[in-house]
C-alpha positions as CSV (number, residue, x, y, z in Angstrom):
1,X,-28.1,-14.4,-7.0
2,X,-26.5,-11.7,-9.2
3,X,-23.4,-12.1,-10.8
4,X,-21.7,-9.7,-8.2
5,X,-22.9,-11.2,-5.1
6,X,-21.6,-14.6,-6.3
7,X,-18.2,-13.1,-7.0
8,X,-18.7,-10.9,-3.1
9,X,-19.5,-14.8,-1.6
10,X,-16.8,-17.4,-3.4
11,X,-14.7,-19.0,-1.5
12,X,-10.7,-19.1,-2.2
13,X,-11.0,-22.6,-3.4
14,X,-13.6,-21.5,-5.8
15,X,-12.0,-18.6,-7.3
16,X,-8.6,-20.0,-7.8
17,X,-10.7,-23.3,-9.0
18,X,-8.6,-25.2,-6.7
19,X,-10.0,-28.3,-6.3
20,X,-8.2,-29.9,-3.5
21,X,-8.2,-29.2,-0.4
22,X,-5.5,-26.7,1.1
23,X,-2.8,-28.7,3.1
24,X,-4.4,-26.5,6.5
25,X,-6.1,-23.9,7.4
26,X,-3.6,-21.7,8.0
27,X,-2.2,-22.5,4.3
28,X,-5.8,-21.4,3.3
29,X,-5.4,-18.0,5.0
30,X,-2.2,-17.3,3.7
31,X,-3.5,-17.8,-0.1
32,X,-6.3,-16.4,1.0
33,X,-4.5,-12.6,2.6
34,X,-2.6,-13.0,-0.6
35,X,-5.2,-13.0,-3.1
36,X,-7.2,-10.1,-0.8
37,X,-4.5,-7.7,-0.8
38,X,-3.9,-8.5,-4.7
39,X,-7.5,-7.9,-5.8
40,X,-7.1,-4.8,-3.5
41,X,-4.0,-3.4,-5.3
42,X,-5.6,-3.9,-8.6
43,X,-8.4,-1.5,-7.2
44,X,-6.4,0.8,-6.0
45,X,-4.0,0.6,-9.2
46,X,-6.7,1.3,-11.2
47,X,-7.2,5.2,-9.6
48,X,-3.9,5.8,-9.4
49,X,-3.1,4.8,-13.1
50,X,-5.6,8.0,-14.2
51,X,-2.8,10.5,-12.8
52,X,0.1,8.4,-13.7
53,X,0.8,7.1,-10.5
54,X,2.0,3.6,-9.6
55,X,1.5,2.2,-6.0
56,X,4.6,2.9,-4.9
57,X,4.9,6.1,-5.9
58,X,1.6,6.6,-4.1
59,X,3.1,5.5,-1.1
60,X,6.0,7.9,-1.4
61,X,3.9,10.6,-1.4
62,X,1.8,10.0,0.9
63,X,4.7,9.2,3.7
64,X,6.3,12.8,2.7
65,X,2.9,14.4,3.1
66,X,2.5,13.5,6.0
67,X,6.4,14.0,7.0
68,X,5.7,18.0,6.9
69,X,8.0,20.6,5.1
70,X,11.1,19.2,6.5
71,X,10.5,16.0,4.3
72,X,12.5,12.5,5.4
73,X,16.2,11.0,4.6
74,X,15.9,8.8,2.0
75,X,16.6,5.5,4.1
76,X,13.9,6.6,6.9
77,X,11.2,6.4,3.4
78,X,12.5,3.3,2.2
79,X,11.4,1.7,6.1
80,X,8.3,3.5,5.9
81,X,6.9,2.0,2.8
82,X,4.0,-0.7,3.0
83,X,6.3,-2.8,0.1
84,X,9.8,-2.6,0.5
85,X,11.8,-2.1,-2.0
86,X,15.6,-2.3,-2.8
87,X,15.7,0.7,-5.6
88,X,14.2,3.7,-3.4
89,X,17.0,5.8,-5.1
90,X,15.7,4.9,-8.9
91,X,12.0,5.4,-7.6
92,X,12.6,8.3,-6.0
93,X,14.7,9.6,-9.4
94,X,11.6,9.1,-11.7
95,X,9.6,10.9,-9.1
96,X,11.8,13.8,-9.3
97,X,12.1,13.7,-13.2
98,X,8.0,13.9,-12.5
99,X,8.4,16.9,-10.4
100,X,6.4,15.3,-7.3
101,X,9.5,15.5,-5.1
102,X,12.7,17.1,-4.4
103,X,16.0,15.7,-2.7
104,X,18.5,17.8,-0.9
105,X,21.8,16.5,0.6
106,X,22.1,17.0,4.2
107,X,24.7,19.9,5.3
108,X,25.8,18.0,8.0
109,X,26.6,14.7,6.5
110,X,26.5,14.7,3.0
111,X,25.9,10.9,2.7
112,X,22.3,11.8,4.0
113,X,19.9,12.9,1.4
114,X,16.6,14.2,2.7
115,X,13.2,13.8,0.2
116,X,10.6,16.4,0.4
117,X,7.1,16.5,-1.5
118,X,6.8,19.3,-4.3
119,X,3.2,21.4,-3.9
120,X,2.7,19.5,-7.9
121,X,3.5,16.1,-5.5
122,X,0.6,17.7,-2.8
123,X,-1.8,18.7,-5.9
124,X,-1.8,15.1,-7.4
125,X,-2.6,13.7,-4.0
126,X,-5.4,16.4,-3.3
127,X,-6.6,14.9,-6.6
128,X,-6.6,11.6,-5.7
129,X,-7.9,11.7,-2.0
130,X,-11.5,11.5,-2.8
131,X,-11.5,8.7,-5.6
132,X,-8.9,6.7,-3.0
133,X,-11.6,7.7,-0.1
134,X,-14.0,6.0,-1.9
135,X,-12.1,2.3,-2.9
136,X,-11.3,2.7,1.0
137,X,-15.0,2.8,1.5
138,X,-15.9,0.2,-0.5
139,X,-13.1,-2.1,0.9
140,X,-14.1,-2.0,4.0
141,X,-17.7,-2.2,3.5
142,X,-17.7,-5.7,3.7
143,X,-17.5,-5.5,7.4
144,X,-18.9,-3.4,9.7
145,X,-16.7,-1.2,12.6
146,X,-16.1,-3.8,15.9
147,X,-15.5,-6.1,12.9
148,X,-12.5,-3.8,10.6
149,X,-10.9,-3.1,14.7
150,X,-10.9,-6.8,15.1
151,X,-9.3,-7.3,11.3
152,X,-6.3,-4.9,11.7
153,X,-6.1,-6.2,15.4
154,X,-5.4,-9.8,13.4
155,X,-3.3,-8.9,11.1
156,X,-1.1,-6.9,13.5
157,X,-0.5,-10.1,15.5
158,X,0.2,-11.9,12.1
159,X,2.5,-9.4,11.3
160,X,4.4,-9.5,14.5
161,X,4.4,-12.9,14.9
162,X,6.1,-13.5,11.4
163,X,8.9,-10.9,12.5
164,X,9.4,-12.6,15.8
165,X,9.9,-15.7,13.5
166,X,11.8,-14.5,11.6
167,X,14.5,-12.0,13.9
């Protein structure tokens, strides 16, 4: 077996070299979503640090693409983001200072500051769609269509149910 197909099959046990037992399953799928999405981030990270870009930044841009010309308030981006974070204001400030995006106080109340992506903000995405494209490909490839419907499908109701425990 090649090193890479050893690393494709370990278990979570095996490569956190945990050798007991987790307390329960669903402790094991925790650990185990966990140290998924981290090893996924790291991919992703790695494109994204070629243009400068961390992931949240990333994220940013991508929500205000897709917002259109009239951009977002500030607080509507912050609930957008896949990681929340408390200092939208500071990330959005070095994004600014990077020329990716622009913020404009609302006319009508002046406490409302609306975000917009720059065309240098749309270039630097149109740059990184294929090589993101492609760790998105090779992501998923490790499961084939019914299978990613039934994965997002799961985690949805994972998602869901923590809020409902939670609220």
């Amino acid at each position: 077996m090649s090193p890479q197909a050893t690393r494709a099959s370990s278990t979570i046990l095996e490569d956190i070299k945990q050798t007991r037992p987790f307390r329960s399953k669903a402790q094991e799928a925790y650990v185990t979503l966990l140290r998924t999405a981290d090893e996924s981030k790291r991919v992703v990270s790695r494109v994204l640090e070629s243009e400068g870009v961390t992931l949240q930044q990333y994220n940013v841009l991508r929500i205000l693409r897709g917002a259109g010309d009239t951009g977002l308030p500030t607080l509507s981006l912050a609930e957008r983001m896949i990681e929340r974070t408390p200092g939208v204001t500071r990330l959005i400030d070095r994004m600014e200072k990077k020329g990716w995006v622009c913020r404009e106080r609302c006319t009508e109340d002046r406490r409302r500051v609306w975000c917009q992506i720059t065309e240098d903000g749309q270039e630097l995405l149109a740059r990184l769609d294929k090589p993101i494209d492609a760790v998105d490909d090779v992501l998923a490839g490790a499961l084939g269509p019914g299978e990613l419907d039934a994965f997002v499908e799961y985690l949805d109701r994972i998602r869901g149910h923590v809020r409902a425990s939670i609220d």
